[in-house]
N, C-alpha and C positions, 0 to 999 in steps of 0.2 A: 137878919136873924140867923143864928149858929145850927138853930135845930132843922130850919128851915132848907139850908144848905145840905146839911148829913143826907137829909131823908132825899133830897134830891140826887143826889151822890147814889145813894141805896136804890132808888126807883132805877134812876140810868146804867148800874151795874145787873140789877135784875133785866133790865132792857135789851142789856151786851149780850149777857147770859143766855134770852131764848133764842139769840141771833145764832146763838152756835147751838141750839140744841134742835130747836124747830124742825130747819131742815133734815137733820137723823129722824126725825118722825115722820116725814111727809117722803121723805125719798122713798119710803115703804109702799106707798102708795104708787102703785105699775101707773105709766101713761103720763099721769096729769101732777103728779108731787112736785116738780119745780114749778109747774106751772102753777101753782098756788103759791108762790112768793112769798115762802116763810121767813123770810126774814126782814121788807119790808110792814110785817103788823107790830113788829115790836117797836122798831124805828117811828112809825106815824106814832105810836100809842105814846113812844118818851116825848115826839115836841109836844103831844096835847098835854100831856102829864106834867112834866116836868119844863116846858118851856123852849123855844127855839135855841139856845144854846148846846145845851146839853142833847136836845134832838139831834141838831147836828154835828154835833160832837161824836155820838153814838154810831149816828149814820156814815160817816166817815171811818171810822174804827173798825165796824162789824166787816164787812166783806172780805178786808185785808188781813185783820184776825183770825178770821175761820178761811180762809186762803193760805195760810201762814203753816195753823196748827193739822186742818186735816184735808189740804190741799185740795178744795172745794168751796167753792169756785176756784176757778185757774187762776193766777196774778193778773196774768195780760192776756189779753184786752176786757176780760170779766170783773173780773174784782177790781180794778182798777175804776170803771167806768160805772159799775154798782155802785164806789163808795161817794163819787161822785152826786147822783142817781140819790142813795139814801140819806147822803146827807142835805140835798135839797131837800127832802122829803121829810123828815126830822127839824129843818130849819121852817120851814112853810108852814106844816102843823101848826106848830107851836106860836108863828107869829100869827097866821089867818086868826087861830083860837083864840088868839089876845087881843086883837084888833077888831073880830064880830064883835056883836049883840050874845048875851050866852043865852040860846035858844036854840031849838032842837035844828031846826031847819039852817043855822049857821054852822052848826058842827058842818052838815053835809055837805053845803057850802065850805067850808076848810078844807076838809077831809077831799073832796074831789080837786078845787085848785092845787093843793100839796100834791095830791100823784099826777097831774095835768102838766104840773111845773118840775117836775121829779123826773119823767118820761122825755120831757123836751131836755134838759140837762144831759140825760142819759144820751139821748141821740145825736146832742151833739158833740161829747166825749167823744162816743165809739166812731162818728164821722171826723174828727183829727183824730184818734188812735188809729184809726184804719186809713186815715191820709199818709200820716207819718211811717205806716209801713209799707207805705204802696200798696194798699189791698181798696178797695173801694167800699165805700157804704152808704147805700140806694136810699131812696126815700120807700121801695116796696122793703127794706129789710129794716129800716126803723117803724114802719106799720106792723110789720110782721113780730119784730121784737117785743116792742112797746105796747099793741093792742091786742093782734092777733092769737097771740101762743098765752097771751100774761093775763085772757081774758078768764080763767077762772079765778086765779088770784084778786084781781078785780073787785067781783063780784064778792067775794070772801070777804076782802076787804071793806066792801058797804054794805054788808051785812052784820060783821063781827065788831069793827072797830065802835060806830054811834052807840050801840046799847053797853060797852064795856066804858067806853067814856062815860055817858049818863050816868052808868053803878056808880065809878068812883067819885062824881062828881055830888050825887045824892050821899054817900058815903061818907064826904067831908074829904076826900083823898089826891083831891087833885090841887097841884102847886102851884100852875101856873094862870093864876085868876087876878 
């Protein structure tokens, strides 16, 4: 379906979109602004929305895009290893949400294996990125990366994404059913 396409297209560009704005909102925020990972909610919210393609598709794009335009994230080893990182994340979504039961308790179930599966990808980019430069990368710096610092994000995350999914889904707005 043609229309069905566009509007996927139009959800995944608004997607791109908060990826580079978010963070200008949250870096405001002293202490903990990265540490609420704005720009994996948009990435999880396109694979629910619009489907593991286009999740990952988004999720891959976003880090290296806003790396690009306002040199934040740094290319290497950051944005590199995010776009990695979000496009698991984006791809996961979107397949766990296709592959549950649509009930509330499988969103949660999606939503936590996609950043589970997301976080292990990420760890293990940045352990060969950090091979390949000679730098090393601990199992206490992938705890530390992955849970420790990213735990308000986290939490933001299982609190904001299940009831923005539900709106759209009551809504009639989600594509990927």
């Amino acid at each position: 379906m043609k229309n069905k396409n566009v509007l996927k297209l139009t959800y995944a560009g608004l997607c791109l979109a908060l990826c580079m704005v978010l963070p200008l909102l949250t870096g405001q925020i002293p202490q903990i602004g990265s540490q609420l990972l704005p720009m994996h909610i948009p990435v999880l919210l396109c694979g629910f929305l619009c489907g593991p393609v286009w999740g990952l598709g988004v999720g891959l794009v976003a880090p290296l895009l806003r790396s690009l335009i306002f040199g934040m994230p740094p290319l290497f080893p950051t944005a590199t290893a995010m776009a990695f990182e979000l496009a698991a994340y984006g791809l996961l979504s979107g397949l766990f949400y296709r592959l549950l039961p649509k009930k509330t308790s499988s969103l949660y179930v999606a939503l936590i294996l996609a950043m589970l599966g997301g976080r292990i990808v990420w760890g293990l980019v940045m352990a060969l990125l950090m091979g390949v430069t000679g730098n090393g990368f601990t199992l206490t710096a992938f705890w530390a990366g992955a849970f420790g610092n990213a735990w308000p994000g986290i939490l933001l995350q299982l609190v904001l994404i299940p009831p923005v999914v539900a709106a759209l889904k009551k809504a009639k707005l989600m594509l990927n059913e």
